[in-house]
Structures are given as structure tokens and as C-alpha cells.
KOLKOL-505405 format. One line per field, with one value per residue: residue number from 0; residue in one letter; chain; x, z negated, y negated of N, C-alpha, C in turn. Coordinates in steps of 0.2 Angstrom, whole numbers. Each point is the difference from the previous one (the first is absolute). Example, Ala and Ser with C-alpha at 12.3 -4.5 7.8 and 13.67 -1.06 7.14 Angstrom:
2
num: c(0 | 1) .
residu: c(A | S) .
chaine: c(A | A) .
nxx: c(66 | -2) .
nzz: c(-39 | 4) .
nyy: c(28 | -5) .
caxx: c(-4 | 4) .
cazz: c(0 | -1) .
cayy: c(-6 | -6) .
cxx: c(4 | -4) .
czz: c(0 | -3) .
cyy: c(-6 | -5) .
***
This chain:
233
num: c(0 | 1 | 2 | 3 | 4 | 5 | 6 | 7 | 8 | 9 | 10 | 11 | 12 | 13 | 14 | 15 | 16 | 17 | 18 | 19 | 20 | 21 | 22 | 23 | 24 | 25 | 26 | 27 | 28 | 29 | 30 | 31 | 32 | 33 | 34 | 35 | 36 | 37 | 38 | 39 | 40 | 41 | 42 | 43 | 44 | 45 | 46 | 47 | 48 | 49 | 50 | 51 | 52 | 53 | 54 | 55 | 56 | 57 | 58 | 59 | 60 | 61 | 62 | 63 | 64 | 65 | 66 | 67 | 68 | 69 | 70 | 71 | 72 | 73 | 74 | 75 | 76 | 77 | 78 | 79 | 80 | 81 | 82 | 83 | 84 | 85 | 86 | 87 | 88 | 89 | 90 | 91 | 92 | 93 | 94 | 95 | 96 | 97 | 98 | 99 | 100 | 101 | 102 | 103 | 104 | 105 | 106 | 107 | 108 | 109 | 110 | 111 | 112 | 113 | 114 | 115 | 116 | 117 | 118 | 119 | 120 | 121 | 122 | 123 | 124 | 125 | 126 | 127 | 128 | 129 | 130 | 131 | 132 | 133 | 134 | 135 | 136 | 137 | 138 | 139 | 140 | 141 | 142 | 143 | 144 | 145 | 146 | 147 | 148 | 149 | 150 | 151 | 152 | 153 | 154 | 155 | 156 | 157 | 158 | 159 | 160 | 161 | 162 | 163 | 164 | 165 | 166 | 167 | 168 | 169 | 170 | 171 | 172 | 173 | 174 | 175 | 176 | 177 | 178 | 179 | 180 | 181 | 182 | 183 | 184 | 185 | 186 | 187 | 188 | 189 | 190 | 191 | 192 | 193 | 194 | 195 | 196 | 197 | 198 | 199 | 200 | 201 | 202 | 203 | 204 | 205 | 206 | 207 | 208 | 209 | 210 | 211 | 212 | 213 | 214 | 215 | 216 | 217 | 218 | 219 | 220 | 221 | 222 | 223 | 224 | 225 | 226 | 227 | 228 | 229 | 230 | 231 | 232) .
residu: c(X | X | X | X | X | X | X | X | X | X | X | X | X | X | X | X | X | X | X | X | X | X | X | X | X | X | X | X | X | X | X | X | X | X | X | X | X | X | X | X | X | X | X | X | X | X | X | X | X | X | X | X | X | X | X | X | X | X | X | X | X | X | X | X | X | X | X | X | X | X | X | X | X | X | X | X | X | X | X | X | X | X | X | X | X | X | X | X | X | X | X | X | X | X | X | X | X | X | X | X | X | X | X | X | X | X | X | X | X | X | X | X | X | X | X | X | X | X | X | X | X | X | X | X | X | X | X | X | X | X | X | X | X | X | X | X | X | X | X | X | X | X | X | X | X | X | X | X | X | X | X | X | X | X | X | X | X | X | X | X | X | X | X | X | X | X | X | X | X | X | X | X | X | X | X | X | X | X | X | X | X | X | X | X | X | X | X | X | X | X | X | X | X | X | X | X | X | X | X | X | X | X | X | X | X | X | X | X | X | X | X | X | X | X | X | X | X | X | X | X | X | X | X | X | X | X | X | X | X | X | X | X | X) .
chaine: c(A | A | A | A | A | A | A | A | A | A | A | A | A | A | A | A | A | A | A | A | A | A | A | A | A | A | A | A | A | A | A | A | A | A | A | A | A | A | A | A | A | A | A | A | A | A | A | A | A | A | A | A | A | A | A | A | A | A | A | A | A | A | A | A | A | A | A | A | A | A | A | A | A | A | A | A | A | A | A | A | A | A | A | A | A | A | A | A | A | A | A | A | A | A | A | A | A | A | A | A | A | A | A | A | A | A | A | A | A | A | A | A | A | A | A | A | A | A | A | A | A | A | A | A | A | A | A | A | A | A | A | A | A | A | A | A | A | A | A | A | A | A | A | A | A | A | A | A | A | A | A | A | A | A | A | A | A | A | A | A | A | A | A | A | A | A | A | A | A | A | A | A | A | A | A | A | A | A | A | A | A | A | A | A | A | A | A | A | A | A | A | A | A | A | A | A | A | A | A | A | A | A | A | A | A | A | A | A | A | A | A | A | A | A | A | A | A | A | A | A | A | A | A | A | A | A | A | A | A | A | A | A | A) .
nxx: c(533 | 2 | 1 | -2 | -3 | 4 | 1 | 4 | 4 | -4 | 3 | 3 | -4 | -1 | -2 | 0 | -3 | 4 | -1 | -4 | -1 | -4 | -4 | -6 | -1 | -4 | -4 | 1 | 3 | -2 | -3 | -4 | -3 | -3 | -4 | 0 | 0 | -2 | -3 | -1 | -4 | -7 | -2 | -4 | -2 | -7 | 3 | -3 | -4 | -4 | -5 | -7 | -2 | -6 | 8 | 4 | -6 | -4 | 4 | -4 | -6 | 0 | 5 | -6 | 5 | -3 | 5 | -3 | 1 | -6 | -1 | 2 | -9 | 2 | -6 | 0 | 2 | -5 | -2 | -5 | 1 | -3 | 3 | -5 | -2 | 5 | -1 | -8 | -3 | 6 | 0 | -5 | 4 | 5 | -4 | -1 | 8 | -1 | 6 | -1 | -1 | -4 | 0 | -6 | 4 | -2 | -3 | -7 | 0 | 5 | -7 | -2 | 7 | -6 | 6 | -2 | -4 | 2 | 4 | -6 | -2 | 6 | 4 | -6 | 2 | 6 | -2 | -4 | 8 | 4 | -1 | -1 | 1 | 2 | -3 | 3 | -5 | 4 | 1 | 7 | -6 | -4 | 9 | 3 | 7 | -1 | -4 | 5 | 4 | -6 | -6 | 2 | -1 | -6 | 2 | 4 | -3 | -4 | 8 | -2 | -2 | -4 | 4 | -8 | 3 | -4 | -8 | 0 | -5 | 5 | 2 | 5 | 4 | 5 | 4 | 6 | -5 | -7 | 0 | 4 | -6 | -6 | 3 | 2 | -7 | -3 | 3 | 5 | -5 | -3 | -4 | 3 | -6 | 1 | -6 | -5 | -3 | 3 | 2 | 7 | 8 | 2 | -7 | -4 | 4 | -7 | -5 | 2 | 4 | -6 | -2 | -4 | -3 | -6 | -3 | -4 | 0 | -3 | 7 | -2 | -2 | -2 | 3 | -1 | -5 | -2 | -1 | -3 | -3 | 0 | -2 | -5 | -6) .
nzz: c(-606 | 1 | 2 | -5 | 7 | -4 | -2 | 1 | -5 | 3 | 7 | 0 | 0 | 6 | 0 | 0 | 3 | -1 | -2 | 8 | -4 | 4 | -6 | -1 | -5 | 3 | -3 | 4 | 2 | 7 | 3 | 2 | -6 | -1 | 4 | -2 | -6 | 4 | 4 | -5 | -5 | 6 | 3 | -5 | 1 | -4 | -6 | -2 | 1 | -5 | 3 | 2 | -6 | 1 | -1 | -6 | 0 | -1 | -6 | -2 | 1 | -1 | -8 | -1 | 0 | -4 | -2 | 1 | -7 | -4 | -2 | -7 | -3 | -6 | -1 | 8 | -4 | -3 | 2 | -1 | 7 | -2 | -6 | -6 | 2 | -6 | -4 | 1 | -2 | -4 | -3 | 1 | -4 | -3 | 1 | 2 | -4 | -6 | 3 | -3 | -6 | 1 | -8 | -4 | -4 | -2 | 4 | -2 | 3 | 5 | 1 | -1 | 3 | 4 | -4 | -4 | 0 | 0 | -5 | -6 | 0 | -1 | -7 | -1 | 1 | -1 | -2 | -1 | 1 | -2 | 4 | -4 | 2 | -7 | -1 | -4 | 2 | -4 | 5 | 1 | 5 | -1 | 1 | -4 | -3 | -5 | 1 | 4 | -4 | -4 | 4 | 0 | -6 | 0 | 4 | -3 | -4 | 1 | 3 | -3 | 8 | -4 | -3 | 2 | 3 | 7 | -2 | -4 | -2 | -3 | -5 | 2 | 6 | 2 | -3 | 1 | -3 | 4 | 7 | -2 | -2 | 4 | 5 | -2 | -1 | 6 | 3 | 2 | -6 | 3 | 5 | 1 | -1 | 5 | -4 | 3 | 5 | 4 | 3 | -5 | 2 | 0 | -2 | 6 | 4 | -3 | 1 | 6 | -5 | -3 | 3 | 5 | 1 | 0 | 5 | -4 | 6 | 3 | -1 | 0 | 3 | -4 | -5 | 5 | 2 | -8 | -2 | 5 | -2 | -6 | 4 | -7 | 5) .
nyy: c(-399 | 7 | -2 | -5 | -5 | -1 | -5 | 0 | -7 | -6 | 3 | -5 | -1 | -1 | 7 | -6 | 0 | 4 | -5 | -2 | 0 | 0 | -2 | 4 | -4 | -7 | -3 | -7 | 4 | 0 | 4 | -6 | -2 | 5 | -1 | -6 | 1 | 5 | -1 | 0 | 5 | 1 | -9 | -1 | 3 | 0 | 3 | -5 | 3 | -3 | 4 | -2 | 6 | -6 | -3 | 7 | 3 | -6 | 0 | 6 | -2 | -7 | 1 | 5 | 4 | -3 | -6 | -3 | -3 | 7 | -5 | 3 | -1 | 2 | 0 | -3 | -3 | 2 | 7 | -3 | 0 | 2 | 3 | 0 | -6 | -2 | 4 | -1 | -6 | 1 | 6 | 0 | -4 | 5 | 4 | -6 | 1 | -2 | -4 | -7 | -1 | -8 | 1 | -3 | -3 | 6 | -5 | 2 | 7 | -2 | -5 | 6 | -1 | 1 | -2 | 6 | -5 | -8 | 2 | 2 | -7 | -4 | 2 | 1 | -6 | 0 | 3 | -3 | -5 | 5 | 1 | -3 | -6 | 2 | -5 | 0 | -2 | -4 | -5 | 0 | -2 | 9 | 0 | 0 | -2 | 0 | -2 | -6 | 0 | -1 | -8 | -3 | 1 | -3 | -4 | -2 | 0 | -4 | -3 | -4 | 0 | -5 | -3 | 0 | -5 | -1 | -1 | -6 | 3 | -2 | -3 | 5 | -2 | 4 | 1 | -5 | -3 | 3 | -2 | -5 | 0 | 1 | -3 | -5 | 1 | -1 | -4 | 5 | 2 | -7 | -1 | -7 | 3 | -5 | -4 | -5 | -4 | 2 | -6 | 2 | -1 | -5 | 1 | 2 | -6 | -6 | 3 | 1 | -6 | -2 | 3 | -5 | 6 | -1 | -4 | -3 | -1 | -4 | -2 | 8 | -3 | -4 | 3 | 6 | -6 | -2 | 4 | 3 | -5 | 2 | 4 | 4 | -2) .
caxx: c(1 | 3 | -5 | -2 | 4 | 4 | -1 | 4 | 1 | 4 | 6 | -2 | 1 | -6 | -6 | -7 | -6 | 2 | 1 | -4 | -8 | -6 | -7 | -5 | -3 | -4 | -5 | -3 | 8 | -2 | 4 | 5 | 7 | 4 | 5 | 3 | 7 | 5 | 3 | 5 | 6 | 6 | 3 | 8 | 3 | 1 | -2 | -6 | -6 | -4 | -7 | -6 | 0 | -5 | 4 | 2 | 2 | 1 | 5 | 4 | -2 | 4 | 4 | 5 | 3 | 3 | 5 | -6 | -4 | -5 | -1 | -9 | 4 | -2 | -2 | 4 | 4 | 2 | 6 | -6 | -5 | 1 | 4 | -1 | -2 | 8 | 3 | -3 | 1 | 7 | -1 | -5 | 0 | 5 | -4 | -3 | 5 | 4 | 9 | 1 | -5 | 0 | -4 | 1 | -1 | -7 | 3 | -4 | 4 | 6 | 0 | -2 | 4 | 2 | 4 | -4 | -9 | 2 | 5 | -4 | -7 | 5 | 2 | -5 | -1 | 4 | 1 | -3 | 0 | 6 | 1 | 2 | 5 | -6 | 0 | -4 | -2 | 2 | -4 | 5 | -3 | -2 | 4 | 5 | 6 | -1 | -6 | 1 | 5 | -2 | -2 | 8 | 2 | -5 | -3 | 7 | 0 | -6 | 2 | -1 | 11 | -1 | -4 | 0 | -1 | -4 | -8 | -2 | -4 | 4 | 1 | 6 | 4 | 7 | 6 | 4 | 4 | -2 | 4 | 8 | 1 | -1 | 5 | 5 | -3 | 0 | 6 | -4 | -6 | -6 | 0 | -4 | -4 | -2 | -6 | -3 | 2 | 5 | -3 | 3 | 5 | 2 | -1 | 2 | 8 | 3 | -3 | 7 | 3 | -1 | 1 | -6 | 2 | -5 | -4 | -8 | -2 | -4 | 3 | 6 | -3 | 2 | 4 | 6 | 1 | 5 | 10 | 2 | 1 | 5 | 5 | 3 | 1) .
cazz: c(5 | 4 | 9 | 0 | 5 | -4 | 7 | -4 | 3 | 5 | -1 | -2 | 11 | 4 | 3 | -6 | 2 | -5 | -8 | -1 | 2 | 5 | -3 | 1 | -6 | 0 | 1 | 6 | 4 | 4 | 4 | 6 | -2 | -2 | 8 | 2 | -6 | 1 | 6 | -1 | -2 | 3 | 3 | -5 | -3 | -7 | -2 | 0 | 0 | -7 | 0 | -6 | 1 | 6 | 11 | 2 | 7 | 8 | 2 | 2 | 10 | 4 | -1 | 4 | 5 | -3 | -6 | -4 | -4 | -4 | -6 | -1 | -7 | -7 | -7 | 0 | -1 | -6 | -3 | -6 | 2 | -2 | 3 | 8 | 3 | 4 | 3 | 5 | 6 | 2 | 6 | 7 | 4 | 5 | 5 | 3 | 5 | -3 | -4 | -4 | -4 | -7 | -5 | -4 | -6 | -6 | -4 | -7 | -6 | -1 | -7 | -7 | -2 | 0 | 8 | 0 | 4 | 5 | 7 | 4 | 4 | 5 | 2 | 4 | 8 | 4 | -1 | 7 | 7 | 2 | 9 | 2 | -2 | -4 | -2 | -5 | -1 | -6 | -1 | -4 | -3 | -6 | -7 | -5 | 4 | -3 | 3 | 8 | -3 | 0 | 4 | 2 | -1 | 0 | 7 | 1 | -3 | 5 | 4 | 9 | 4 | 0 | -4 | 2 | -7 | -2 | 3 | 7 | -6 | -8 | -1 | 3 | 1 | 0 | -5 | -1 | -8 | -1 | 7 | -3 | -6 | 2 | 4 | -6 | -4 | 2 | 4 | 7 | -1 | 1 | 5 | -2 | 7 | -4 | 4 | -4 | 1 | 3 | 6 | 5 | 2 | -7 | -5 | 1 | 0 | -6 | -2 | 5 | -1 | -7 | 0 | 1 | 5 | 4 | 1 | 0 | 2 | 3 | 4 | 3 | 7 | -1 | -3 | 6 | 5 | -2 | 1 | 7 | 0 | -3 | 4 | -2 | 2) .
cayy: c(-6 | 3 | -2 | -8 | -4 | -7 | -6 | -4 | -6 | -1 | -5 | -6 | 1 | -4 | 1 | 0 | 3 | 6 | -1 | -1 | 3 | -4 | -1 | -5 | 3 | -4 | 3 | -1 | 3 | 3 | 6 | -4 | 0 | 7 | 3 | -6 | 1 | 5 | -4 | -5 | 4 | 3 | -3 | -3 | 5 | -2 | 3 | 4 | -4 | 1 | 0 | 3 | 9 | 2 | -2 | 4 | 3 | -3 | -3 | 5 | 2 | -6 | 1 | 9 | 0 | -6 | 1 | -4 | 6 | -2 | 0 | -2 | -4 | 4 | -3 | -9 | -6 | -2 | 5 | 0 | 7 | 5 | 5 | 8 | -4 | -2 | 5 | 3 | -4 | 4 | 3 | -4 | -7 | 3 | 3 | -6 | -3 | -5 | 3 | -3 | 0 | -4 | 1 | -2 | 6 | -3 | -5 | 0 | 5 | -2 | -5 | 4 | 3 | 8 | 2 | 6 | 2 | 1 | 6 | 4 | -2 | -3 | 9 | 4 | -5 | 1 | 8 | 2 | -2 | 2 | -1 | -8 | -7 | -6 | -6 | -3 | -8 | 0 | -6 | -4 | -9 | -2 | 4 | -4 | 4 | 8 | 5 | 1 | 5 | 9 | 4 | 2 | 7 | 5 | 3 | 5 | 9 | 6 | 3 | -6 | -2 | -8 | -4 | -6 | -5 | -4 | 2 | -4 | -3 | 1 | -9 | -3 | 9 | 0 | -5 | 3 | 3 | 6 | 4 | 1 | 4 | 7 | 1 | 1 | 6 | 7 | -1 | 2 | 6 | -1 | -6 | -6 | -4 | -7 | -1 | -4 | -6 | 1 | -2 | -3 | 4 | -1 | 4 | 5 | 1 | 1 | 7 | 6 | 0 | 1 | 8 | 2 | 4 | 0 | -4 | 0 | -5 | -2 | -5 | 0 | -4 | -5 | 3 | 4 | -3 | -4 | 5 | 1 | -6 | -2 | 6 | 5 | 10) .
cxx: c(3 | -2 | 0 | 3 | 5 | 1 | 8 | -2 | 2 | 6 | -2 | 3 | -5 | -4 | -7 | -5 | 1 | -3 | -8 | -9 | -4 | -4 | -6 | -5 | -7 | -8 | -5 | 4 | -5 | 2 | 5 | 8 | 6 | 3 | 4 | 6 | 2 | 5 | 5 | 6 | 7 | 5 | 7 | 2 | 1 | 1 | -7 | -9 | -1 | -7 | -4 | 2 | -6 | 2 | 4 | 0 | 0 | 9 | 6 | 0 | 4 | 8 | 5 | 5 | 8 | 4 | -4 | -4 | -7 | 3 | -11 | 2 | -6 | -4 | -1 | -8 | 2 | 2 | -5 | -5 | 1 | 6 | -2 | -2 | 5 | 4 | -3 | 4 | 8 | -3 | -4 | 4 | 7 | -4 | -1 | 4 | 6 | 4 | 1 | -2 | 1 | -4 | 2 | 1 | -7 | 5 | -1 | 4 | 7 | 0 | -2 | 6 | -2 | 2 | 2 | -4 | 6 | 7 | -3 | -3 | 4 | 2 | -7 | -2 | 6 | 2 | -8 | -2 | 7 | 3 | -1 | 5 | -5 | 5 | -6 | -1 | 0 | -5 | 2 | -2 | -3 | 2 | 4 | 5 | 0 | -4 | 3 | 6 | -2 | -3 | 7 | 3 | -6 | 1 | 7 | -3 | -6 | 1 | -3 | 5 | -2 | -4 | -2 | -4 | -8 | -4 | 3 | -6 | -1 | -1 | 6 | 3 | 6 | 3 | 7 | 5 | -3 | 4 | 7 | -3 | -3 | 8 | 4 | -1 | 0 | 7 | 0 | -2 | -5 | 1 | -6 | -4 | -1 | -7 | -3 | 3 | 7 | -2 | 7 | 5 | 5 | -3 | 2 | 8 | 4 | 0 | 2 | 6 | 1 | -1 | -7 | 2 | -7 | -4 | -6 | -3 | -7 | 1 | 7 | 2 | 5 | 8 | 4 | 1 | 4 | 8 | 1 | 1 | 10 | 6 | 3 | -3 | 3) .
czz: c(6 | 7 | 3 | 4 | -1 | 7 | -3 | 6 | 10 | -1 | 1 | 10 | 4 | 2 | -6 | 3 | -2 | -6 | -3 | -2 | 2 | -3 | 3 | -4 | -2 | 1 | 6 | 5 | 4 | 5 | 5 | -5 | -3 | 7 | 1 | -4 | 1 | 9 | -4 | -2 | 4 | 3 | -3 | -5 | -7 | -4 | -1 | 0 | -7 | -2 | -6 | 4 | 7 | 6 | 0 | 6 | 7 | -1 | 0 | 8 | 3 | -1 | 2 | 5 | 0 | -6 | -5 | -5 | -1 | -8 | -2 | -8 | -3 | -6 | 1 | 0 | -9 | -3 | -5 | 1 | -5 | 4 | 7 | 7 | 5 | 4 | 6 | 6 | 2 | 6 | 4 | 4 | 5 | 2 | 4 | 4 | -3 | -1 | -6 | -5 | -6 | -3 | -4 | -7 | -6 | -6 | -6 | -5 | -1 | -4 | -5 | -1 | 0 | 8 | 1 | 5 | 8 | 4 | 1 | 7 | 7 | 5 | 2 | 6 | 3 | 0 | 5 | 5 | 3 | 4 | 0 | -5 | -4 | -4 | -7 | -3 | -7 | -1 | -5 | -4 | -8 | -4 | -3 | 3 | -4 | 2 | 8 | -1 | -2 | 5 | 9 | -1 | -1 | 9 | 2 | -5 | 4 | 8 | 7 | 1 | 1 | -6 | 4 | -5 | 1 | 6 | 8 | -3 | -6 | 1 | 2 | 2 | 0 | -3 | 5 | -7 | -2 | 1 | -5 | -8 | 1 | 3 | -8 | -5 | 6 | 4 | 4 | 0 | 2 | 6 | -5 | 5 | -4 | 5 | 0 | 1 | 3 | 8 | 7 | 0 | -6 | -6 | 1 | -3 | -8 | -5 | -1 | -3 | -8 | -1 | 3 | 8 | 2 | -1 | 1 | 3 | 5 | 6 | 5 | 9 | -1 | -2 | 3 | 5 | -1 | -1 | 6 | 3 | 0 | 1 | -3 | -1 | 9) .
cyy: c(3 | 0 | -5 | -2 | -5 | -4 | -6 | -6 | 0 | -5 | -7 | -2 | -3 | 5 | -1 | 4 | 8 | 0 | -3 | 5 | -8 | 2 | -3 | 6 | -4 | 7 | 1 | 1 | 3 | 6 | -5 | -4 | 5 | 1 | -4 | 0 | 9 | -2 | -7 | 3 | 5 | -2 | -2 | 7 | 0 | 7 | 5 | -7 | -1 | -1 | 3 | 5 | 0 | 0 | 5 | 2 | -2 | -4 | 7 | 3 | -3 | 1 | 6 | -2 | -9 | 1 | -3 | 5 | -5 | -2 | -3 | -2 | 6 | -4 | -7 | -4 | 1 | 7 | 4 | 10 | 7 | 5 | 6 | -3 | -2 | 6 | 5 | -6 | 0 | 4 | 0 | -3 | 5 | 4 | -2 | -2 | -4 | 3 | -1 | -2 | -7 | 2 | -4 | 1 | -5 | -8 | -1 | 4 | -4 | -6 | 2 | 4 | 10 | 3 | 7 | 2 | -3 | 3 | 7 | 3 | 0 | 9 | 3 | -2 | 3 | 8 | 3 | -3 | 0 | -3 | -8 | -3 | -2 | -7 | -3 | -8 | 0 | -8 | -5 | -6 | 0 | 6 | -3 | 3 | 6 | 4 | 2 | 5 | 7 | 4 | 3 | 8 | 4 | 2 | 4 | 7 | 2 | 2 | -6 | -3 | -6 | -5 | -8 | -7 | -3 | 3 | -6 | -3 | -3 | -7 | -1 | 6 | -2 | -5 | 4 | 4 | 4 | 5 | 4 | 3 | 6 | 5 | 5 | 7 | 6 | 0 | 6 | 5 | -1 | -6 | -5 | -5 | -8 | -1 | -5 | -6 | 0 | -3 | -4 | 4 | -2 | 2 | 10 | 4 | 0 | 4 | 5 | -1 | 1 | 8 | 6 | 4 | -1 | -7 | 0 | -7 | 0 | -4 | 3 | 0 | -5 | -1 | 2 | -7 | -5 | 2 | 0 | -9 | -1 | 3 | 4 | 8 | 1) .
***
């Protein structure tokens, strides 16, 4: 795990739009709405975009020269694709331009309990894709706390500098009690992204507070405008 980009907590502070990733992950997402959510991003300064692996690169053409990262998703939505599959599309998808990488992890294996196959599968995805920030979608909605607890130390032993909780497609995303129990198992080994239904400033903030260092939203327009409302960037 020698290398490994560790991302600890942010401080608990006003510039939300740091903390934000800006999602648009729908399947009818146009070239004109991809141009539309990186110009967003710049203007508000989000951490990073979060697209299908196909807007890579027109959000890497438009972002160069920007603080603004690529993020893309791995395996998404259900995590289900064959291994060598996942791990060709890893790398494509940074050749392409992505800094950042959500993977899903195989939810099947982890309900069959062969968490073998998955910190595997996870370790071959991120060993040949070095050069990025990976995140792995654990999909909190359909694990026990048992299973959200091993898979917790499964993404801390395959060396990803993020456990994140929800697709955004799941039957339910982000819990604050996910948030404060993931938090608690990798503490500051791993950054906890929270996802998935996230659409205001009070929830963002309470997220930020339960111990999530990155944000998975679709709403962060809205989000930054509201804070900036409220006078606190």
C-alpha cells in the first residue's frame, strides 16, 4: 500500500464546493449537458465532475488547465461486469483523462460472502490504474452492518484512498449512520465519500460532519448557492 494517495478528512468549514464531486451519470446526459456541468464546475469550483467513462474526454478537453478534476464510474451501476472487463475499462477510462476513479465493488460476490474474489478484483483495478484516486461503491442499501463493516476493511487492504457508500441507483443512498460507521473503521486511512440522494446544504453539512470528506451530488449548483445564501463561503 506504499504509494497510495491517503486523502484524510476535511475540516468541518464553508467552502462546500471543495468537497463536492458534480455528478451526471443519467444515461440520456447529452454533449450539451456535459458542457453545461463542466462550465459549472469551473465556475463554482467543484472538486471534480462525475461522468460515464463516454464524456471522459470531452470533460478532460474542457477541464485542462482547471482545478476541476475528471472523475468517471467503474462496473456502474451494479458492479456485476466481469473482472477483466472492469479492469480494462479502469484503464481506458485514465487514458482517456480521468483522475479519478468510482468502482463498484461485485455486490453478488460480497452477498455470497467471497470477499476473496472481491478485494481481489478491487487490488487488480487499482494496481493498473495507479495514477488515480479510486473510490469504491460499497452500496450500503443492500448490505447488513456486517457485511458494511468487512466491506470497510476490504477497500482499506486493496489500497483505495475512498470508501464510497451509494450508486445513486440503490433503493436508498447515504445514511448519516453509514457515514459515522464507515468513518469509524477506516478513520483516517481512507476518505468516505457519501452518495445518493443528497440534494441540500443541510444534508451535505451533515455529512461533512458525520465524517464524509467527499460529496456525491447532482445538486451541487444548488448546494454552493444555498451556502453562499447563507454567507458562508
Amino acid at each position: 500500500m506504499s504509494g497510495i494517495k491517503k486523502e484524510k478528512p476535511h475540516p468541518y468549514g464553508s467552502d462546500i464546493a471543495q468537497f463536492i464531486d458534480q455528478g451526471l451519470l443519467n444515461p440520456q446526459a447529452t454533449e450539451a449537458d456535459v458542457i453545461k456541468l463542466c462550465k459549472g464546475a469551473i465556475k463554482y469550483k467543484f472538486h471534480s465532475v462525475c461522468v460515464n467513462p463516454y464524456y471522459v474526454p470531452l470533460c478532460k478537453a474542457i477541464l485542462t488547465g482547471y482545478d476541476s478534476r475528471v472523475t468517471t464510474v467503474i462496473g456502474f451501476p451494479l458492479g456485476m461486469s466481469l473482472k477483466e472487463t472492469k479492469v480494462y475499462e479502469a484503464v481506458q477510462s485514465v487514458l482517456y483523462g480521468a483522475d479519478e476513479l468510482d468502482i463498484v465493488m461485485n455486490i453478488g460476490a460480497a452477498k455470497s460472502a467471497n470477499w476473496k474474489f472481491v478485494e481481489q478484483e478491487l487490488s487488480d483495478i487499482i494496481a493498473a490504474s495507479k495514477d488515480s484516486v479510486h473510490k469504491v461503491i460499497i452500496e450500503t442499501c443492500l448490505l447488513t452492518e456486517k457485511e458494511k463493516m468487512i466491506a470497510a476493511e476490504v477497500v482499506l487492504a486493496c489500497g483505495a484512498e475512498f470508501i464510497k457508500t451509494s450508486s445513486g441507483f440503490g433503493s436508498k443512498g447515504a445514511t448519516v449512520k453509514d457515514v459515522k460507521l464507515l468513518r469509524g473503521i477506516v478513520k483516517d486511512k481512507a476518505g468516505v465519500k457519501a452518495a445518493g440522494g443528497i440534494k441540500t446544504l443541510k444534508q451535505a453539512l451533515g455529512f461533512i460532519k458525520a465524517g464524509a470528506s467527499r460529496i456525491g451530488t447532482s445538486a451541487g449548483v444548488e448546494i454552493v448557492k444555498e451556502s453562499t445564501n447563507k454567507g458562508l463561503n
